[in-house]
Each structure stands twice: as C-alpha cells, then as structure tokens.
LOVEX-365114 format. One record per residue (C-alpha): residue number from 1; residue in three letters; x, y, z. Coordinates in steps of 0.1 Angstrom, whole numbers, plus 2048, in hexadecimal, padded with zeros to 3 digits. Layout:
REM residues N
+-----+------+-----+-----+-----+
:  nr : rest :   x :   y :   z :
+-----+------+-----+-----+-----+
: NUM :  Ala :   X :   Y :   Z :
...
+-----+------+-----+-----+-----+
***
This chain:
REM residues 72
+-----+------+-----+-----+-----+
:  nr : rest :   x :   y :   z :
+-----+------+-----+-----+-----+
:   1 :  Unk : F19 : 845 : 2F7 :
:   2 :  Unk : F0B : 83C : 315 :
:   3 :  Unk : EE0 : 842 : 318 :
:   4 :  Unk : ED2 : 85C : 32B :
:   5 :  Unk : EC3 : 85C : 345 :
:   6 :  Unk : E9A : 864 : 33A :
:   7 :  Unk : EA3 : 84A : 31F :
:   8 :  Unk : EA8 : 831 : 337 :
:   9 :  Unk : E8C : 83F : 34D :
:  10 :  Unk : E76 : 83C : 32E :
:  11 :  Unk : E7D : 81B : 324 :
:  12 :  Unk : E7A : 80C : 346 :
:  13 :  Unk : E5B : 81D : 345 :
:  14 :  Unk : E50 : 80F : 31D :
:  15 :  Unk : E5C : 7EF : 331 :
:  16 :  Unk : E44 : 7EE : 34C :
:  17 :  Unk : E28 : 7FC : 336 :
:  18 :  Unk : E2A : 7DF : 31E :
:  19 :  Unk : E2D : 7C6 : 33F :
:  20 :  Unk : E0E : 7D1 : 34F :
:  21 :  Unk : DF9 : 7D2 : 32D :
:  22 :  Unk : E06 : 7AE : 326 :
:  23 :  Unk : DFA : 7A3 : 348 :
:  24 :  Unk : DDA : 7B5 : 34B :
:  25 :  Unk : DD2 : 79F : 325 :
:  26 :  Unk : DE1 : 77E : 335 :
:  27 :  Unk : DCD : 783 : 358 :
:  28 :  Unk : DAF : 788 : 33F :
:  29 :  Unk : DB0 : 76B : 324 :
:  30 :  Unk : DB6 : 750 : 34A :
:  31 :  Unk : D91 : 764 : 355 :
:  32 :  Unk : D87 : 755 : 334 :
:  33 :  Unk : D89 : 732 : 341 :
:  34 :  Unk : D77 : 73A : 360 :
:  35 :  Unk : D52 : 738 : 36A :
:  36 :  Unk : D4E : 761 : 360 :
:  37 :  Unk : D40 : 76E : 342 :
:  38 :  Unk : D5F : 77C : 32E :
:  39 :  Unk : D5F : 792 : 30C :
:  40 :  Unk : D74 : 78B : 2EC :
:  41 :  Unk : D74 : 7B0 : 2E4 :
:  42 :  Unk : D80 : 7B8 : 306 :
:  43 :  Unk : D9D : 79C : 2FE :
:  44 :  Unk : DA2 : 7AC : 2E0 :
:  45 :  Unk : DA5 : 7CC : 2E7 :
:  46 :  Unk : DBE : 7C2 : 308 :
:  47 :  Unk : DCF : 7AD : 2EB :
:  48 :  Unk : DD7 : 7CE : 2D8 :
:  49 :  Unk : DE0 : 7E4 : 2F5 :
:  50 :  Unk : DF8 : 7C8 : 2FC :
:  51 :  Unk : E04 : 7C6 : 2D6 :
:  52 :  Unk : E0F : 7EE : 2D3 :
:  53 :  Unk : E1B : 7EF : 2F4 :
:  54 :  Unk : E35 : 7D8 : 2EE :
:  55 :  Unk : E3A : 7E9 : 2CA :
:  56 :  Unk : E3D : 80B : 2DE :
:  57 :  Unk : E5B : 7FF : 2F1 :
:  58 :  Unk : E6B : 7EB : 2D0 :
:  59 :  Unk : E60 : 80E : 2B8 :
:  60 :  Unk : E75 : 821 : 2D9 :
:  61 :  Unk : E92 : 808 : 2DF :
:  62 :  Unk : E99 : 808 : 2B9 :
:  63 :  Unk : E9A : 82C : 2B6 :
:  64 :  Unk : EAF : 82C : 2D4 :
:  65 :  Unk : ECB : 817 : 2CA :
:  66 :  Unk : ECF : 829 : 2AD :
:  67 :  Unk : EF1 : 843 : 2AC :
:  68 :  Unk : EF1 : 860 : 2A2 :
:  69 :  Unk : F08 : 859 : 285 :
:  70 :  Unk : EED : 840 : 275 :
:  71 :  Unk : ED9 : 85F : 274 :
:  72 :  Unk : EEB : 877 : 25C :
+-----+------+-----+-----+-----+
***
C-alpha cells in the first residue's frame, strides 16, 4: 500500500527536523575548540535535542512501516 501523502510530508519533515538539530549540536561542539567561552550544559542539552529528534523520526518510521494486518 502505497504511503500517503502527509506521511511522506511528515517524515520528510521528522527528516529535516532531526538534520538541523544534529547540525546546530555539531556546529556547537567545533565552537568548543575555538577561542570562545562554550557551555557543557548547552552541549548537552543540544546533545539531547539531537538524540529524540532522531528517535522521533525512527519511533514514526517504525510505526509507519507497519500494516495494518500486524495490527489486529
């Protein structure tokens, strides 16, 4: 069955979300090797907004992919 489309609307969109958190944490922890003053909670807490991103779009895709069979 093929996906609809606000299913691929919202995982492109889980997609990007996960990408731009994962590159607002790795732009961060390079700052850390600069000059600048840097925080580890701020790392941290970029670190975790990274983490459920990414387990947003995994938790979505997996629900996704399964049929409606597997369910009853």
């Amino acid at each position: 069955m093929p996906a609809a489309p606000d299913d691929h609307d919202r995982s492109e969109e889980l997609r990007e979300l996960a990408s731009y958190a994962r590159r607002r944490r790795d732009l961060y922890r390079a700052r850390t090797y600069g000059p600048r003053e840097t925080s580890a909670t701020r790392l941290r807490e970029l670190e975790r907004e990274a983490d459920q991103a990414q387990a947003r779009l995994m938790a979505y895709l997996i629900e996704r992919s399964r049929s409606p069979e597997d369910c009853g």
